[in-house]
C-alpha positions as CSV (number, residue, x, y, z in Angstrom):
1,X,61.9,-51.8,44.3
2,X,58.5,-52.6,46.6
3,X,61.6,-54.3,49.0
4,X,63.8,-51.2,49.2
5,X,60.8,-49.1,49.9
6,X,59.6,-50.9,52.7
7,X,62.6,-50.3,54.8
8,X,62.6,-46.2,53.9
9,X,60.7,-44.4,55.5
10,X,58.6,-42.2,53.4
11,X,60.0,-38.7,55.6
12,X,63.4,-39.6,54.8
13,X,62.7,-40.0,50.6
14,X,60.9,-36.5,51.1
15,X,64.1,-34.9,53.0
16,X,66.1,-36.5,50.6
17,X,64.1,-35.1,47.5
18,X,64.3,-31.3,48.9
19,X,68.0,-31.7,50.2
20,X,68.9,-32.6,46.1
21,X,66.3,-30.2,45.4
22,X,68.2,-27.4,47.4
23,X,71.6,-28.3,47.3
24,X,72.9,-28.6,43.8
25,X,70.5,-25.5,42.6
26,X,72.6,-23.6,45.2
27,X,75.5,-24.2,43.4
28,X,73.7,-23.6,39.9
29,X,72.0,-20.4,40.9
30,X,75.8,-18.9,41.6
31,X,77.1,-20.2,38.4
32,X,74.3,-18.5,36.4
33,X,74.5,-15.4,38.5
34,X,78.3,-15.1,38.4
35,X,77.7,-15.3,34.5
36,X,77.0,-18.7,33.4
37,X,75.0,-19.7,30.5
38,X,72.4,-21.9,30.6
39,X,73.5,-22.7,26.7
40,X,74.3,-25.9,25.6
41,X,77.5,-24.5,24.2
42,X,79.5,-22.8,26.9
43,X,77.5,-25.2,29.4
44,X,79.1,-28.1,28.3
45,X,82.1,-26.6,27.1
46,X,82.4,-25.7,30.9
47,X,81.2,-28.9,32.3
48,X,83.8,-31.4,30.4
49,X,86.7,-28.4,31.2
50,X,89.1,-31.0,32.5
51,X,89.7,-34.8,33.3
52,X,87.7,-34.4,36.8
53,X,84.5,-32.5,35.5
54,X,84.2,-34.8,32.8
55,X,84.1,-37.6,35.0
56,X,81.9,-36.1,37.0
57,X,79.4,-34.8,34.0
58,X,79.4,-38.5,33.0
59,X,79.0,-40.3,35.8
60,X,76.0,-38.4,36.4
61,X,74.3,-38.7,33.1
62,X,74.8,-42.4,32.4
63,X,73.2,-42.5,36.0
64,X,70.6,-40.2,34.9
65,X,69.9,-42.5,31.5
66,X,69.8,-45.6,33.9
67,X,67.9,-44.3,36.0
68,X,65.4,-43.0,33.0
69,X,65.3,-46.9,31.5
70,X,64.5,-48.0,34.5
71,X,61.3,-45.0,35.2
72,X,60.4,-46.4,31.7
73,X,60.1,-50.1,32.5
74,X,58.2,-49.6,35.8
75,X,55.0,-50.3,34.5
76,X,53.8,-50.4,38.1
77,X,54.7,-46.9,38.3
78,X,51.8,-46.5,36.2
79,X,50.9,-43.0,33.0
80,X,52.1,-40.4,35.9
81,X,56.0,-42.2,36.5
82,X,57.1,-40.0,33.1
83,X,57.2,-36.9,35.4
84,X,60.7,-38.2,37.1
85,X,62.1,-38.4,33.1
86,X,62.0,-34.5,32.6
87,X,62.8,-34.0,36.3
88,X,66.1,-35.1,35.7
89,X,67.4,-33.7,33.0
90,X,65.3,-29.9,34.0
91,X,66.4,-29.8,38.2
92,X,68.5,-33.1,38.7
93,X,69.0,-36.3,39.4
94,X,69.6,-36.2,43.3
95,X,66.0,-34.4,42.8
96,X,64.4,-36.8,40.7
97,X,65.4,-40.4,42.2
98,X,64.7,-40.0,45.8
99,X,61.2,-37.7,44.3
100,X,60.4,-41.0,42.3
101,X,61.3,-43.3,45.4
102,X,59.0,-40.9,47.5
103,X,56.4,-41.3,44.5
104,X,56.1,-44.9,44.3
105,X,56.6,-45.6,48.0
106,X,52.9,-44.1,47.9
107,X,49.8,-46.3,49.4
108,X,48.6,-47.8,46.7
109,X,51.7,-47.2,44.5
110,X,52.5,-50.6,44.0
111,X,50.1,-51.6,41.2
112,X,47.8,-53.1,43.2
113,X,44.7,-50.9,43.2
114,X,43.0,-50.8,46.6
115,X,39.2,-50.6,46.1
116,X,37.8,-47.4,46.8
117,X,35.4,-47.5,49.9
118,X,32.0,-46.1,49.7
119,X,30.5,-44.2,52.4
């Protein structure tokens, strides 16, 4: 991961984060304001509605459980990585993976403590 990080700029991970931050809550805010529930009834029932928004619905959450195994073995990523696992499944996975990328792309992130300086 230290590999793919090093050729992001940290800007772009942040611009990322907000853009799948802003965009799909756009789209959520008018469902739940044209009179969508945020049940997990009618949500899902709505959701896998046909053959294309149950491809859709799955792709993204066996994405979202990768990416959740893989937040869960980055024991570089330290006690504070658990943040991205409720991130995703509470505002979304275009939120949550570049937000963890952005996270761990951090000085010092890496799991190699840099010793703190004394003045």
């Amino acid at each position: 991961m230290d590999t793919l990080l090093a050729h992001l700029p940290r800007r772009w991970l942040l611009a990322l984060t907000l853009v799948g931050l802003l965009v799909p809550w756009y789209f959520n805010l008018q469902y739940f304001l044209g009179g969508g529930s945020p049940l997990p009834g009618p949500f899902f029932r709505e959701a896998f509605a046909n053959a294309l928004t149950t491809a859709i619905t799955l792709d993204v959450y066996l994405a979202a459980g990768v990416f959740c195994l893989a937040v869960a073995a980055d024991r570089h990523g330290g006690k504070r990585r658990w943040w991205a696992i409720p991130a995703t499944f509470c505002i979304g996975l275009s939120f949550a993976l570049p937000g963890y990328l952005w996270w761990r792309s951090r000085p010092g992130a890496s799991g190699h403590h840099q010793p703190v300086r004394r003045q």
